[in-house]
VEXDREN-2710 file (C-alpha; in Angstrom, 1 decimal):
% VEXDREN-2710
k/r/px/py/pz
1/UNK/13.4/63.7/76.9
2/UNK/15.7/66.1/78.6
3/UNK/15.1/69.9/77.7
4/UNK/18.8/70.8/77.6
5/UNK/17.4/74.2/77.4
6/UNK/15.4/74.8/80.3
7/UNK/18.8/72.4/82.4
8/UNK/20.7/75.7/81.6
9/UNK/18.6/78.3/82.1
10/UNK/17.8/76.7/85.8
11/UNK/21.6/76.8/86.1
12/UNK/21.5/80.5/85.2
13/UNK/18.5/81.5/87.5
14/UNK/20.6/79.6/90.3
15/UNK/23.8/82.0/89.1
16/UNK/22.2/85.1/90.3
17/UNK/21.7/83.7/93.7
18/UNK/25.2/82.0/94.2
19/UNK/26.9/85.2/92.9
20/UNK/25.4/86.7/96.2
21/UNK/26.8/84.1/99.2
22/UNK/28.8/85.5/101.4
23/UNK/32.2/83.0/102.1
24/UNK/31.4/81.8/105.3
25/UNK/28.1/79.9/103.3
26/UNK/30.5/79.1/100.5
27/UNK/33.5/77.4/102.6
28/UNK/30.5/76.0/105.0
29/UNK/29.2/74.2/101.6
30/UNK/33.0/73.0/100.9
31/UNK/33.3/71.3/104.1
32/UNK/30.3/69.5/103.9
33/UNK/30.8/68.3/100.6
34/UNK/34.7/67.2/102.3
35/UNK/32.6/65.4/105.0
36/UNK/30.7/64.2/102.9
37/UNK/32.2/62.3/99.9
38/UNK/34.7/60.6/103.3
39/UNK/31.5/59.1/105.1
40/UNK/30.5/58.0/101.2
41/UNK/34.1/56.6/100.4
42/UNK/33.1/53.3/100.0
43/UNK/30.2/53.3/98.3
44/UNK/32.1/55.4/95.9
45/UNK/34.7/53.0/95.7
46/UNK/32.3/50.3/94.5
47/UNK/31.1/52.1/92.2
48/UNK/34.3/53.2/90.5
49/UNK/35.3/49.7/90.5
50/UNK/32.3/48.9/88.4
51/UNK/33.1/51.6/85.8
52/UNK/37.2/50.2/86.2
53/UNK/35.8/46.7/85.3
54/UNK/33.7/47.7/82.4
55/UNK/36.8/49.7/80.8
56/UNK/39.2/46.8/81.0
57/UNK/36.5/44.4/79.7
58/UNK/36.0/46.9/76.3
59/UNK/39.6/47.2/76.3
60/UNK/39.7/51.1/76.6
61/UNK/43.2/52.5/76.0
62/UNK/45.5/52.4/79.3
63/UNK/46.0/56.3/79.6
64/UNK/42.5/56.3/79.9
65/UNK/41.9/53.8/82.4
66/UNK/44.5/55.3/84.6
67/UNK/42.6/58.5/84.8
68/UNK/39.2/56.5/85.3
69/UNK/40.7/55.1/88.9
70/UNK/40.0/56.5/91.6
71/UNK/40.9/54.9/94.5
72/UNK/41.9/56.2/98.5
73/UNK/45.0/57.7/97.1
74/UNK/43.1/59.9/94.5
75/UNK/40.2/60.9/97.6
76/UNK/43.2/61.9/99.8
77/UNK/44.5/64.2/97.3
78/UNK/41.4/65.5/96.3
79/UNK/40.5/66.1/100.3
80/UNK/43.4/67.8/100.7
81/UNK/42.5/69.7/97.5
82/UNK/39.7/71.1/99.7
83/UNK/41.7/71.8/102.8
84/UNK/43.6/74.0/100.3
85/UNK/40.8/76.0/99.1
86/UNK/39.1/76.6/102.2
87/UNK/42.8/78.5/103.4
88/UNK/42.6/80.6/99.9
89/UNK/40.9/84.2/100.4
90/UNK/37.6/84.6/99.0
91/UNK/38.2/85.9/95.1
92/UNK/34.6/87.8/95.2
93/UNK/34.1/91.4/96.0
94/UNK/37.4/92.5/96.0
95/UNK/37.8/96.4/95.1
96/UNK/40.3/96.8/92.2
97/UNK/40.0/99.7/91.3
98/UNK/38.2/103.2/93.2
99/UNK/38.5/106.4/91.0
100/UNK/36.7/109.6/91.8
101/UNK/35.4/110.7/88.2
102/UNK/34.3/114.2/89.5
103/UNK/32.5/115.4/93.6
104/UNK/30.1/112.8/94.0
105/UNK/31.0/110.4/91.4
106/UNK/32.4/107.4/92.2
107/UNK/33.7/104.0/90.4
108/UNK/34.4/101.2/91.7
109/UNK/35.5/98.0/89.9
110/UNK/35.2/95.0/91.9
111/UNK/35.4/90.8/90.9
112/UNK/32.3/88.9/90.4
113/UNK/31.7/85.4/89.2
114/UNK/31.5/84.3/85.6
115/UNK/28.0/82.8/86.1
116/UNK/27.6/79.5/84.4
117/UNK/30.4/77.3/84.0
118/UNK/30.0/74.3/81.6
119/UNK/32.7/72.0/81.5
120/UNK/33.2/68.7/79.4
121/UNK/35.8/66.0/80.4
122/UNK/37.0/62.3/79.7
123/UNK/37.9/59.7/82.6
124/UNK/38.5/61.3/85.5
125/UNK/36.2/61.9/88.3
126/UNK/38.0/63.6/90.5
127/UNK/37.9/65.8/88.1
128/UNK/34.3/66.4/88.3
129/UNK/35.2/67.2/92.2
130/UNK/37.7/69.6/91.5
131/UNK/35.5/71.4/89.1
132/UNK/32.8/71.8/91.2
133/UNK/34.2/72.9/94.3
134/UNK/36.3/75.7/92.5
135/UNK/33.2/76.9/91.1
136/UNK/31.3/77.5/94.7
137/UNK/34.1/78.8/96.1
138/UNK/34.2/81.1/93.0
139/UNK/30.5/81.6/93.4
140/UNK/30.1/79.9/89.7
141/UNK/27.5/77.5/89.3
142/UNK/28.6/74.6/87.2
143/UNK/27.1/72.3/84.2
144/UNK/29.3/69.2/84.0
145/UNK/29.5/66.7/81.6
146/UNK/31.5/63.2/82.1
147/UNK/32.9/60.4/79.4
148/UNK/30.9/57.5/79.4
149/UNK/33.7/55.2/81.1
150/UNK/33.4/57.0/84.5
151/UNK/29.5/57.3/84.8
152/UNK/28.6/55.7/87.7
153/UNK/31.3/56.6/89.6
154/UNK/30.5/60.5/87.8
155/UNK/26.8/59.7/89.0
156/UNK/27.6/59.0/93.0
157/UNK/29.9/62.2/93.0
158/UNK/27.3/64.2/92.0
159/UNK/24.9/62.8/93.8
160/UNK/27.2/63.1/97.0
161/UNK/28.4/66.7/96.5
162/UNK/24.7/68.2/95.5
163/UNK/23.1/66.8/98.6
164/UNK/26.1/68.1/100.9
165/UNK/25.7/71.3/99.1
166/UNK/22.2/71.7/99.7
167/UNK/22.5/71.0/103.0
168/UNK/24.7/73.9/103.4
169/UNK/22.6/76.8/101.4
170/UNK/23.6/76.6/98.4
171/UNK/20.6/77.0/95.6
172/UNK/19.1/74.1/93.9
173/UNK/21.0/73.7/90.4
174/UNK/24.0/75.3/91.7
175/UNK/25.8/71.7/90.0
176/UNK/24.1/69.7/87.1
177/UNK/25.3/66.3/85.6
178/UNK/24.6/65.5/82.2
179/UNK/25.0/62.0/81.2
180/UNK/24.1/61.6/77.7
181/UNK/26.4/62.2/75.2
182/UNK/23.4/63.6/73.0
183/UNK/23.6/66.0/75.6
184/UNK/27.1/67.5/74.3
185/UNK/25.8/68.9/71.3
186/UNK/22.6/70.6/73.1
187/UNK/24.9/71.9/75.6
188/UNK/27.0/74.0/73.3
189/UNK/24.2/76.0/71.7
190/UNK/22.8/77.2/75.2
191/UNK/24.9/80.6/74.8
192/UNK/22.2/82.5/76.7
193/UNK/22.5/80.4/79.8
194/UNK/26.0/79.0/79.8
195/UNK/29.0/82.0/80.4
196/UNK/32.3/79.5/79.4
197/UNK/32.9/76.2/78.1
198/UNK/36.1/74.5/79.6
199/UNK/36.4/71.4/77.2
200/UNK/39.0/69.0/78.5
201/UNK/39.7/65.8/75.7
202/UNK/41.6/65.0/72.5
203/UNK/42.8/68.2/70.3
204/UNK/39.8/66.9/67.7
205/UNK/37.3/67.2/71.0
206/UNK/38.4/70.7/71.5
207/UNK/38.6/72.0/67.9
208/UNK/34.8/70.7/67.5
209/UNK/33.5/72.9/70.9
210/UNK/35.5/76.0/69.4
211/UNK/34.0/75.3/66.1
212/UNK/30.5/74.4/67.0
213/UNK/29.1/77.2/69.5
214/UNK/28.9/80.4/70.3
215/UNK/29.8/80.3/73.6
216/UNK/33.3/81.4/75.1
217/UNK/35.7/78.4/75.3
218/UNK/39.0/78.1/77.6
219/UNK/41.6/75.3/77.7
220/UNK/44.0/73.6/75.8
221/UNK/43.9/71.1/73.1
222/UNK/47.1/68.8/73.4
223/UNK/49.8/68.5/76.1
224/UNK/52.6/67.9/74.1
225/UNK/55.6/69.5/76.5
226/UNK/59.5/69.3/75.9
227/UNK/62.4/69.2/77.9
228/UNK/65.6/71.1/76.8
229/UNK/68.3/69.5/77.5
230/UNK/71.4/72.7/77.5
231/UNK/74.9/72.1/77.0
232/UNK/75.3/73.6/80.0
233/UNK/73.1/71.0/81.9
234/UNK/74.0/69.0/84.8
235/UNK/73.6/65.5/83.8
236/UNK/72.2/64.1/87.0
237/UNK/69.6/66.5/87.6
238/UNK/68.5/66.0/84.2
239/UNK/68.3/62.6/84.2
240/UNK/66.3/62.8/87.4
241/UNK/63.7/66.0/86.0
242/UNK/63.2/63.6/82.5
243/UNK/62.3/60.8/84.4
244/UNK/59.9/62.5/86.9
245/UNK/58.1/64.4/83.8
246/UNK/57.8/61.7/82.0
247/UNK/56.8/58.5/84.6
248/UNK/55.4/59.9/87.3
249/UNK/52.0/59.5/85.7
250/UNK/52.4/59.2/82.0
251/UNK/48.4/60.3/81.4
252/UNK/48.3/63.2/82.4
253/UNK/48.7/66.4/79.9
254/UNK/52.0/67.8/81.7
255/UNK/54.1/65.0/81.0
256/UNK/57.0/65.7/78.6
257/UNK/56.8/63.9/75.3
258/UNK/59.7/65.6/73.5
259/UNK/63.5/65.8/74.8
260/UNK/65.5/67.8/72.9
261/UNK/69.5/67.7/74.1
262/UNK/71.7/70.3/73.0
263/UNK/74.3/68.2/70.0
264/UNK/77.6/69.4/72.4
265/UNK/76.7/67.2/75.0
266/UNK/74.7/64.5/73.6
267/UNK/77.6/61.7/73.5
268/UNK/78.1/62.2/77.3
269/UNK/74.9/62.8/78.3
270/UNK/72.3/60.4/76.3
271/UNK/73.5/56.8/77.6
272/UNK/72.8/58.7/81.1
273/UNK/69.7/59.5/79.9
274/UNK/68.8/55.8/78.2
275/UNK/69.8/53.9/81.4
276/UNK/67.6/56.3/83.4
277/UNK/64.2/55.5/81.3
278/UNK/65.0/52.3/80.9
279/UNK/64.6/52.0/84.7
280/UNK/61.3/52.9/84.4
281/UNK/60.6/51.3/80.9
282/UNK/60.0/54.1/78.6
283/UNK/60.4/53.7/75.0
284/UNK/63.3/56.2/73.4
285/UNK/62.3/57.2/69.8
286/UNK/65.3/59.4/68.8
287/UNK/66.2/61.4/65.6
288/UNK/68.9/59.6/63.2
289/UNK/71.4/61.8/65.7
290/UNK/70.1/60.1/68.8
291/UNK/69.8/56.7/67.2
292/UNK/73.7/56.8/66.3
293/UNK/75.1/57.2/69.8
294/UNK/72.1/55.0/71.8
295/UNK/70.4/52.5/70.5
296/UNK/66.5/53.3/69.9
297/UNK/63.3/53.1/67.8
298/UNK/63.2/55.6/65.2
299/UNK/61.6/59.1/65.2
300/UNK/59.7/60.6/61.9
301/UNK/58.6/63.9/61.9
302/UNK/55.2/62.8/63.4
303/UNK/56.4/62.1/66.5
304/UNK/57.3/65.2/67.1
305/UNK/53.5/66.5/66.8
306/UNK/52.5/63.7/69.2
307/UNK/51.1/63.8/72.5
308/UNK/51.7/60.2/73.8
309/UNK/50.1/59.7/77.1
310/UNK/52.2/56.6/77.6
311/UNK/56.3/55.0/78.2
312/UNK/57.2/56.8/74.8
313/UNK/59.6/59.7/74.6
314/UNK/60.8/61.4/71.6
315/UNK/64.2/62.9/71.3
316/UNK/65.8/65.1/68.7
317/UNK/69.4/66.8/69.0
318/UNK/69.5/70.8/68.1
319/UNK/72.8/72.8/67.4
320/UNK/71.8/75.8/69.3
321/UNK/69.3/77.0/72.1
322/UNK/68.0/79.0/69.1
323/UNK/66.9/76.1/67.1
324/UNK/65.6/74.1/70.6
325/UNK/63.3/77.6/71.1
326/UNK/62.1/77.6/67.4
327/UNK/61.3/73.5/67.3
328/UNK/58.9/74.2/70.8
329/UNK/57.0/77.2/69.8
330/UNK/56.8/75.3/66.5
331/UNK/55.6/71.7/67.4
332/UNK/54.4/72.5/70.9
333/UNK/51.0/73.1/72.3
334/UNK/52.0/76.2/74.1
335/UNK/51.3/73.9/77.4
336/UNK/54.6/73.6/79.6
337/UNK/58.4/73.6/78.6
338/UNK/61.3/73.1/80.4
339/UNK/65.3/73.6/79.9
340/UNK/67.8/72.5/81.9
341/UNK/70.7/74.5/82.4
342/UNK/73.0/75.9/84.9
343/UNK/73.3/79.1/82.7
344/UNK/71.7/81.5/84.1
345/UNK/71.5/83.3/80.8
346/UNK/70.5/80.8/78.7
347/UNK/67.1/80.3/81.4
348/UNK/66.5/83.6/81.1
349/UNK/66.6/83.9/77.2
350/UNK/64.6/80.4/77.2
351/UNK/61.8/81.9/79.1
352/UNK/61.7/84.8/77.5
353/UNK/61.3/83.5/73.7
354/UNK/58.9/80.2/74.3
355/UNK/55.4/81.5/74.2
356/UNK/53.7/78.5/76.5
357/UNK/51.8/79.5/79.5
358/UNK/54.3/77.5/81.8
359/UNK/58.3/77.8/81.2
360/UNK/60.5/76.3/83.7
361/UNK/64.1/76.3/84.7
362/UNK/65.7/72.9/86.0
363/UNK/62.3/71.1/87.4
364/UNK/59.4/68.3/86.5
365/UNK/56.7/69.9/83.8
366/UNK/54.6/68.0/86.1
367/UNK/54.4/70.7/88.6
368/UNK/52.0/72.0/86.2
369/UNK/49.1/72.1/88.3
370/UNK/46.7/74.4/90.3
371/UNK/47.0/72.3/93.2
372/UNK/50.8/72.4/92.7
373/UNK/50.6/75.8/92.5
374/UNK/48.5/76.3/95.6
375/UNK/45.6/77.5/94.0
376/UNK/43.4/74.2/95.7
377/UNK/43.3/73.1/92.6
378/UNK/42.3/73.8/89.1
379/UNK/39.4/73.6/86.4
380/UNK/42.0/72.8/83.4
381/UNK/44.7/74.4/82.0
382/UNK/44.6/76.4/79.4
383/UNK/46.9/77.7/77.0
384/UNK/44.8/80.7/75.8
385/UNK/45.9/84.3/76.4
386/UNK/42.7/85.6/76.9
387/UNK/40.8/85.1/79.8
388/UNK/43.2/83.0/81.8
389/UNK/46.0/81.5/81.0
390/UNK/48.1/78.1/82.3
391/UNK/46.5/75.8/85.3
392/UNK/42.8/77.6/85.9
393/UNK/41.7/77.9/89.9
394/UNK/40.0/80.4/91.6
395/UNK/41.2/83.9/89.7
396/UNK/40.3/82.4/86.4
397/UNK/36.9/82.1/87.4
398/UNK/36.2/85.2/88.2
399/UNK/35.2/88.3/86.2
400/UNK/34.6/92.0/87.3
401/UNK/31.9/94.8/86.9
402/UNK/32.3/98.4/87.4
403/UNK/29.8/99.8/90.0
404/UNK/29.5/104.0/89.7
405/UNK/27.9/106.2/92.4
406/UNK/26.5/109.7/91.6
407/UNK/24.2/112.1/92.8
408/UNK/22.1/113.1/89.7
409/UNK/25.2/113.5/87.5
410/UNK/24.3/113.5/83.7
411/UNK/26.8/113.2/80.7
412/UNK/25.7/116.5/78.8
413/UNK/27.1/118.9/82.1
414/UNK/30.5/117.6/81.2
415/UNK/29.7/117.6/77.2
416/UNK/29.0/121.2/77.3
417/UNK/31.8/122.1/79.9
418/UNK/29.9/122.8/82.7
419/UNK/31.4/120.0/84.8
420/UNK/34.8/118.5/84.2
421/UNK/36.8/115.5/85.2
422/UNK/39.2/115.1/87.5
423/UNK/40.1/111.3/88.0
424/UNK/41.5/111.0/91.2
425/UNK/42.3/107.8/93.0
426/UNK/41.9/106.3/96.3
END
């Protein structure tokens, strides 16, 4: 029987020595594991196609299966993934801060890793890559725990990137798999070992982590993203952004759901709209507005708390930006929202009232992404405002500690006014 236990306190023992490797060990590490999971591709491959077949035979929901796959597409944008964070500076011992307290006193506040990273995730494998290669460049060592649907592919990825790893100097346990879901509920009661829990699943998933342990958690609970659609809009480069954010890759948690068009232009602009996503088959569920100028399925108040993951779009028509600001911060989950406008003013008063971690002017929600973003890639995204906030890479993996320097100084010279401060910095 597995000692979930003693798993995390081997990950924390390893912490102390991966918080010391200098970059060149850490990006050495990287390449191998780059190297490594190419010369493995195919045996990878097979084993992902094992997990594929297994899904389709249980008849596991298609947003999930689409995340399951991964194929030479998904290892080419996970390599270059790599490439990216090997280019990034290292985030560890930087100096933030160097104040001069008094002669001879001296703090210094520089970044650190968080230690132990546990993260939880459905489907995707290349997840589990992404993960763990942000944590050793952030000198994290990481706990991961897969769905059941991708764990032999989950398995040979490990497998793959801990024996690269290794190779390259990095300290046994730096990365643990867990494959028993058992191993879930074990896992969030190890707050003496584990530093952060990055849960990535269904809102119910992530309501039960926060609710069951006491150990810090970061990420977000739904995706559901909207589209503002503003009378001052061009129509073609909305119809393009709506059909990019929503079909690209409907599974993912930065695809719009809800479209909200502003009523002034809604006669012109939704049959642009409908002929758009009919060309690339997604289902309009519109208001009783919508439904009297297009023709479409019906919307209910429900929809428009719904992530879909799927070729399903809501769409409700507002009078004023006002009312398209309150329904977001309202329905939404604080993810990524989007308006589309020419007005300058109407951007800027957008951006400034919706309170998601991503809020965009005239472009794709699904540039929601660390890799997007050129941060190599990302651990999740969260929609917190405490310790990181929107797609996670390397800075939200770090952490700092204040280091002081003194020459015998005590506290009770500058209690009883012998010594004072004089804060100076450099």
């Amino acid at each position: 029987m597995i000692n979930y236990n003693e798993l995390a306190r081997c990950a924390k023992t390893a912490s102390f020595k991966m918080a010391t490797l200098n970059e060149d060990i850490r990006n050495n590490a990287l390449q191998a594991i780059a190297k490594a999971l190419q010369d493995n591709r195919e045996a990878i491959f097979r084993e992902n196609a094992e997990d594929m077949s297994k899904a389709e035979a249980e008849h596991l929901a298609l947003p999930i299966i689409n995340r399951l796959k991964f194929d030479e597409h998904k290892l080419q944008d996970i390599l270059s993934g790599i490439e990216s964070l090997l280019t990034l500076p290292d985030p560890l011992f930087k100096k933030l801060l160097e104040r001069e307290l008094d002669e001879g006193l001296t703090l210094v506040k520089t970044t650190c890793p968080i230690g132990v990273i546990g993260v939880i995730f459905e489907s995707r494998p290349d997840a589990l890559i992404q993960i763990s290669t942000l944590c050793i460049k952030s000198g994290n060592c990481s706990i991961l725990k897969g769905g059941s649907e991708a764990v032999r592919t989950n398995k040979i990825l490990f497998e793959t990137i801990k024996a690269a790893g290794l190779s390259a100097g990095l300290p046994e346990n730096f990365i643990t798999l867990v494959e028993t879901r058992a191993g879930i509920d074990e896992l969030i009661k190890c707050h003496e070992s584990i530093d952060l829990l990055i849960p990535r699943g269904s809102n119910a998933f992530v309501q039960y982590i926060m609710a069951n342990s006491k150990i810090p958690v970061m990420g977000h609970a739904d995706g559901i993203c909207h589209i503002y659609v503003d009378k001052a809009a061009d129509f073609e480069k909305a119809a393009s952004i709506i059909a990019d954010a929503k079909a690209q890759y409907v599974a993912a948690c930065n695809t719009v759901e809800t479209l909200l068009v502003h009523q002034q232009i809604a006669k012109e602009f939704l049959p642009v709209l409908q002929k758009a996503l009919k060309a690339k088959q997604v289902l309009i569920k519109g208001c009783k507005d919508t439904q009297k100028i297009i023709a479409c399925e019906p919307a209910d108040e429900e929809d428009f708390k719904t992530e879909y993951l799927d070729y399903i779009i809501s769409v409700k028509l507002v009078n004023t930006i006002e009312e398209a600001i309150e329904h977001i911060n309202r329905y939404g989950s604080h993810h990524t929202d989007c308006i589309i406008t020419e007005d300058a003013a109407a951007a800027e008063q957008f951006m400034s009232f919706v309170d998601s971690a991503g809020v965009y002017q005239n472009c794709s929600t699904r540039f929601a992404d660390g890799f997007r973003y050129g941060f190599g890639a990302e651990v999740g995204i969260s929609t917190s405002k405490l310790h990181a906030r929107g797609p996670v890479g390397l800075e939200g993996l770090v952490t700092y500690k204040y280091k002081l320097f003194g020459n015998g100084h005590i506290v009770s010279d500058y209690a009883e006014g012998k010594k004072s401060f004089h804060f100076k910095d450099k």
